[in-house]
N, C-alpha and C positions, 0 to 999 in steps of 0.2 A: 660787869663782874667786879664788883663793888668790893668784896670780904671772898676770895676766892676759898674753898677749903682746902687745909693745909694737907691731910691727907690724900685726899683726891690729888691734887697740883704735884705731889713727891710720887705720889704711884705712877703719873701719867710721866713723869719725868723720867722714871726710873723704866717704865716699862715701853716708854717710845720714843724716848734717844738713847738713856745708859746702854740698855739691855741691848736694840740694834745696832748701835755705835760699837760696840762690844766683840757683838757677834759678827758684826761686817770683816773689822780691824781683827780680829780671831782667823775667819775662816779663809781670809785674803792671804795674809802672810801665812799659814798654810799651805793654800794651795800656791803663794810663791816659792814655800822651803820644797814642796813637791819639785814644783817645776825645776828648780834649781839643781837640787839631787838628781834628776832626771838626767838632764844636759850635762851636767858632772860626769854620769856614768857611760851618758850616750858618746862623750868625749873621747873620754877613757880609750873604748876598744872600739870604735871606730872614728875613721878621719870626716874632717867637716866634710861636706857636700855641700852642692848646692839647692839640693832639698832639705837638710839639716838648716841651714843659713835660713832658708823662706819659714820655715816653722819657727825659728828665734824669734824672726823679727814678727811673723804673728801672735806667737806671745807676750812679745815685750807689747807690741799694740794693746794688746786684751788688758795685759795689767794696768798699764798707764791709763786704758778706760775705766777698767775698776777702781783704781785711786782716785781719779776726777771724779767720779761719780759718788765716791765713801767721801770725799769733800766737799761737794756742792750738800748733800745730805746734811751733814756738819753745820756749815757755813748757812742755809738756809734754815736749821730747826734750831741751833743753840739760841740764838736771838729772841725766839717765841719762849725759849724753856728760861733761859735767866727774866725776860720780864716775868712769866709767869711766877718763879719764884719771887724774884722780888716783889710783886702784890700779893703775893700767899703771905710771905715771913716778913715782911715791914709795910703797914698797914698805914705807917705815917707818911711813906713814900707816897706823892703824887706825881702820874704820869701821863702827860697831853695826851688824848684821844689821838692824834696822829705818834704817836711816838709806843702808845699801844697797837697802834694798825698797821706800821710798818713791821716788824717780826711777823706779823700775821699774813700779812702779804709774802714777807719773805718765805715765812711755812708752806707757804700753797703753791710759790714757784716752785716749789723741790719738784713738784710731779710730773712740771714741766721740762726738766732740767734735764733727767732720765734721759724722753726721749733724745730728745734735741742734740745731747751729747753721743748716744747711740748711734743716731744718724751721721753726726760729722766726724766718729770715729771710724764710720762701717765703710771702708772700700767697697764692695760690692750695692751697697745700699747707693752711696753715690756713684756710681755709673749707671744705677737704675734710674733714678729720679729723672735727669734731663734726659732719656728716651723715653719715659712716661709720659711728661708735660708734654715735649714734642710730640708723641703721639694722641694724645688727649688734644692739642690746638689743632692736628692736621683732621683727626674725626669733626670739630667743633665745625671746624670750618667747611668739610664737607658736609656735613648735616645743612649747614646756613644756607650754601649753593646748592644743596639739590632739594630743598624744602619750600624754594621759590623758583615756579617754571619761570624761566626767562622770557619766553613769548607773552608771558600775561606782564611782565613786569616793563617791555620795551611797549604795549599799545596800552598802559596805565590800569588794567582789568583788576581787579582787585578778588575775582574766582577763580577755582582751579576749573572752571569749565573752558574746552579750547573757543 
């Protein structure tokens, strides 16, 4: 990408980080002034509980997900969008192939980050995970031990005929 075009390079800027940057940081603080009003009013005319407390702290959880996540987005697409610009609008600017490749790299982790952060955010996800694998190694392993009879395997028989 030699001469990138100028207008292409501003439209894709503007239509996939401005516009979702925009719209993240919009609907986020939003639904935090929701939330906030909420717990305001919830306050208000009734006392805390300790059902009102577990729902806090699971919101404050969700947000703090969604800000890590509106940041890793950031953090991993501005890189790709300033080099881009800078080869679209200075054209005298040169930029080592790896110095090109890293923003592009960094772009592609974004879709891994999602996950990955969803998972070490999600309580119920992590309590799932290590009884899956434990169950997934104890089937494994029962598959292993009953898919070789033992009596062919102690006189060297290499069929399943007795």
């Amino acid at each position: 990408w030699e001469y990138p075009n100028k207008s292409f390079v501003t439209a894709s800027f503007i239509g996939c980080l401005a516009l979702p940057a925009f719209t993240m940081c919009y609907s986020y603080s939003r639904i935090l002034f929701v939330a906030l009003k909420t717990r305001h009013k919830r306050m208000k005319w009734k006392p805390r509980t300790k059902e009102s407390r577990m729902w806090e702290k699971k919101e404050m959880r969700l947000l703090k997900m969604t800000v890590l996540m509106c940041i890793s987005f950031m953090l991993c697409w501005t890189p790709y969008a300033v080099v881009a610009m800078i080869k679209s609008y200075s054209s005298h600017v040169t930029l080592t192939p790896l110095l090109s490749a890293l923003p592009a790299l960094a772009a592609k982790t974004s879709h891994v980050l999602d996950p990955v952060i969803y998972c070490a955010m999600n309580r119920n996800f992590n309590r799932f995970i290590p009884d899956a694998l434990r169950k997934k190694r104890e089937t494994d392993l029962e598959l292993t031990t009953m898919s070789i009879p033992l009596k062919n395997v102690a006189h060297g028989a290499t069929s399943s005929e007795p």
